[in-house]
N, C-alpha and C positions, 0 to 999 in steps of 0.2 A: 675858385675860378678867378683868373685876372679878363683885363681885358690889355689885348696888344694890336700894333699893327703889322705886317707882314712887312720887313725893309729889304729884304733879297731870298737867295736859295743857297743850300750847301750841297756838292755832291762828293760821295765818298765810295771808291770804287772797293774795299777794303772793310769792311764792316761784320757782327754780329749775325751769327745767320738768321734770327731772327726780324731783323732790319731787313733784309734784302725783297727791294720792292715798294721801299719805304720811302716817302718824297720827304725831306727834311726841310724846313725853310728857317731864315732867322729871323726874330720878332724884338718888340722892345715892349714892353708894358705901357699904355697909354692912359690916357688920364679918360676925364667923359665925355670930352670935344672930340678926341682921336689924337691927341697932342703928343708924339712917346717920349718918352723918358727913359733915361736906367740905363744901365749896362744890357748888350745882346745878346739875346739865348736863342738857341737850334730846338725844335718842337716838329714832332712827328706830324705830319698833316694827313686826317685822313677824311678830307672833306674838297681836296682839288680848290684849295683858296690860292690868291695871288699875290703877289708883290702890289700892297698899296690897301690890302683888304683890313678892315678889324676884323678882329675874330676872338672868341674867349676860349681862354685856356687850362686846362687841366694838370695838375701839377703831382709832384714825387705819386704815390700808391694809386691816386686817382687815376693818374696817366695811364693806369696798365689793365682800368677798366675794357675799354673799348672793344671791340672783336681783332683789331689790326694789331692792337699792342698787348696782347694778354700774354703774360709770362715772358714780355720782351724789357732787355733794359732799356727804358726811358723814363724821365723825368716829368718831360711836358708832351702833352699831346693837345691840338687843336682838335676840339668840338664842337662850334658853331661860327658861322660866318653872320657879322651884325649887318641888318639893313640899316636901321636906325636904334639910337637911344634918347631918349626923353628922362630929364633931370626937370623935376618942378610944375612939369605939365608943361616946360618947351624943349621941342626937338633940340640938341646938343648937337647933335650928329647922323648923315644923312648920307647912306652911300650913294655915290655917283652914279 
């Protein structure tokens, strides 16, 4: 699992028919503030997160656990949307 933030949305009218129906968003990998970093990747979202959300993500064989993504090609699927994380026994990071 990483942890990323949501920085936009991709749409693609043109797709997999297992895709269709599928919200895509692009993310970056973030540290344990919410700070991103890295190059952007497209992650199937099936949790209705937003642009500006953390979220942790599931990656290559894991990604196709889900009920939305099973036996669909994807790499990354979003599985949880963070409230908060605590590093040390202090909140790091706190959604708005």
């Amino acid at each position: 699992m990483l942890i990323s933030k949501v920085i936009g949305s991709t749409v693609s009218t043109v797709k997999n028919e297992n895709l269709i129906g599928c919200k895509l968003l692009i993310l970056r990998q973030a540290d344990e503030t919410g700070k991103p970093f890295g190059k952007p990747y497209v992650a199937v979202d099936t949790l209705d997160a937003g642009i500006g959300d953390l979220v942790l993500t599931a990656h290559g064989s894991s990604g196709r656990q889900t009920t939305q993504t099973k036996n669909s090609p994807v790499d990354a699927v979003i599985m949880a949307v963070i409230d908060h994380l605590s590093v040390g026994g202090q909140v790091s990071y706190r959604k708005e």
